[in-house]
C-alpha positions as CSV (number, residue, x, y, z in Angstrom):
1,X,-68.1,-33.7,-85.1
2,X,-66.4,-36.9,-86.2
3,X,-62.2,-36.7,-86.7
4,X,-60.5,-39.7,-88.6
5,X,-57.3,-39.8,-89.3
6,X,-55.4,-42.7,-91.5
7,X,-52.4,-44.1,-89.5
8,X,-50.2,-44.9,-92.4
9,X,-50.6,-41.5,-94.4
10,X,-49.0,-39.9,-91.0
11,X,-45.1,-39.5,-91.4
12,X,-43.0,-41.2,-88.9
13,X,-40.4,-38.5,-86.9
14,X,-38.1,-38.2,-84.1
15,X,-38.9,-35.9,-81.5
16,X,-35.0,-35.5,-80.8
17,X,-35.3,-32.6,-78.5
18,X,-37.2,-34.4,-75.8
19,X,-37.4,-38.0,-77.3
20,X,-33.9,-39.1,-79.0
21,X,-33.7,-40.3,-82.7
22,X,-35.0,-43.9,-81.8
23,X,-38.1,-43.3,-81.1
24,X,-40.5,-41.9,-84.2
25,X,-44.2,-40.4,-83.9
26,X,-47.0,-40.4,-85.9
27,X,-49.1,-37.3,-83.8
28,X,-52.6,-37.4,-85.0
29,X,-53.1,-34.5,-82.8
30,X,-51.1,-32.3,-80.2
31,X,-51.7,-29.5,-78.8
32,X,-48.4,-27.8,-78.5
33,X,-45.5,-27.0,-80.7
34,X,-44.9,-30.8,-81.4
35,X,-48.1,-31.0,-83.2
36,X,-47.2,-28.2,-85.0
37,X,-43.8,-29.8,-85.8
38,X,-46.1,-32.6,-88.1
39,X,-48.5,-30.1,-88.8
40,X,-51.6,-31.0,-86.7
41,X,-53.5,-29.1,-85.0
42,X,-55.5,-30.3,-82.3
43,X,-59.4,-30.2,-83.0
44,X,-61.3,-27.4,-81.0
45,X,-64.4,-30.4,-79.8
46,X,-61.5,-32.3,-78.0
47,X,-61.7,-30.0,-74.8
48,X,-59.0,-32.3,-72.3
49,X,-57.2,-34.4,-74.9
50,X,-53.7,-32.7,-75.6
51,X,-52.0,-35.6,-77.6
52,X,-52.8,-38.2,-79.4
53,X,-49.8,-40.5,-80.9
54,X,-48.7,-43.8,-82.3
55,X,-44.7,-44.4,-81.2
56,X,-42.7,-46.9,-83.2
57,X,-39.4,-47.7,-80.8
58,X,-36.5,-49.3,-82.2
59,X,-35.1,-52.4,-81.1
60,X,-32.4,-51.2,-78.5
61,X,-33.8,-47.5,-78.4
62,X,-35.7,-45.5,-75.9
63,X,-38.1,-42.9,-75.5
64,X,-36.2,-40.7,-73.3
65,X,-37.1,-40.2,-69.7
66,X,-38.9,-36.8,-69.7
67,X,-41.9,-35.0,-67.2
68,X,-44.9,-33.4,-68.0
69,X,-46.5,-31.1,-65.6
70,X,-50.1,-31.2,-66.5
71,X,-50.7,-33.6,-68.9
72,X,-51.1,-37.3,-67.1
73,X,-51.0,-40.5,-69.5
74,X,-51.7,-43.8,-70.9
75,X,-49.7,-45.9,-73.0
76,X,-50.8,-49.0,-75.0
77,X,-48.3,-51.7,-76.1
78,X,-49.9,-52.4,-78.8
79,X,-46.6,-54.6,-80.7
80,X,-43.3,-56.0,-78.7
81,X,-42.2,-55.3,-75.5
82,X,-39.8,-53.1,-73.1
83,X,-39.4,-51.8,-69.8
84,X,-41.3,-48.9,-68.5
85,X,-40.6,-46.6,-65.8
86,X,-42.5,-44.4,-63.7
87,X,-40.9,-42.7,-61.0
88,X,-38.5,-45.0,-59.5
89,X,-40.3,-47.9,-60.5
90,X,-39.6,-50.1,-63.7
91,X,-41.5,-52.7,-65.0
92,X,-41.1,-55.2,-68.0
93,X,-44.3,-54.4,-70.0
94,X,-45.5,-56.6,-73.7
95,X,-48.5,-56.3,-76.2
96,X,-51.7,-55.5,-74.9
97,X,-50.6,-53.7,-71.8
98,X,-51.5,-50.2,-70.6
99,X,-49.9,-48.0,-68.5
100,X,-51.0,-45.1,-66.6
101,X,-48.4,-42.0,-66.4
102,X,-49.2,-39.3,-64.0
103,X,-48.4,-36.0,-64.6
104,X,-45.7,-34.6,-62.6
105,X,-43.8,-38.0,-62.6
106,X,-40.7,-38.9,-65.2
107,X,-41.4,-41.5,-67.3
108,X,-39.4,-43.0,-70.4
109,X,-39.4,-46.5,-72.4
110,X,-36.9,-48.8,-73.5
111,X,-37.5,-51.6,-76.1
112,X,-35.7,-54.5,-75.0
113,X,-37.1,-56.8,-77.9
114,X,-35.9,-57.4,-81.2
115,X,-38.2,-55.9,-83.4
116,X,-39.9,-52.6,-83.0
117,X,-42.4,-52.2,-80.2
118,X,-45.5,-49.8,-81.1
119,X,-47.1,-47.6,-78.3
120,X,-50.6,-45.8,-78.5
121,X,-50.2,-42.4,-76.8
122,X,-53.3,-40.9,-75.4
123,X,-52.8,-37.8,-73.1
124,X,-55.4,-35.4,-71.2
125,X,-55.0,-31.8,-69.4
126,X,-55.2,-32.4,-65.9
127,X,-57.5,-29.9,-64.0
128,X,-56.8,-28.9,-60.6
């Protein structure tokens, strides 16, 4: 089954409760009550995927420091730059980097750039 969504028909929101206000999300899928929040639904073929997102992060904002317990991971700069941190590390990431976030570690991103930075979101279910 083939699922394609159009990035720019997806409205851009906060997800204040966990997030803040500077960092908006267009979820093409999610798999908890965020998705539900933009109204998507995740599709029943993706079996370990639980989010799928495109995060636009204001110059000077953040995209809170937050944990999730059995999801693990990846984001792709995909425009601008920022600091990452996993754990108690911090690093100073730009365009074209990914980085891996396991699940039952805090992670959170700042943009430290001037102009927006854009992250790809991709998460899985981890299985124990």
């Amino acid at each position: 089954m083939i699922h394609i969504r159009h990035i720019p028909s997806i409205k851009k929101q906060p997800l204040e409760d966990t997030h803040g206000k500077t960092s908006l999300y267009q979820v093409f899928w999610q798999s908890d009550a965020h998705g539900a929040k933009f109204g998507e639904k995740k599709p029943d073929s993706m079996k370990s995927f639980t989010n799928f997102a495109r995060i636009t992060i204001q110059p000077g904002g953040t995209n809170q420091i937050h944990v999730h317990d059995d999801i693990e991971q990846v984001y792709i700069v995909l425009r601008g730059k920022g600091t990452v941190q996993v754990g108690d590390e911090k690093a100073e990431v730009k365009a074209g980097d990914a980085i891996f976030l396991p699940a039952k570690v805090p992670h959170g991103f700042v943009n430290t750039g001037d102009k927006p930075t854009v992250l790809l979101l991709i998460g899985t279910r981890v299985y124990e």
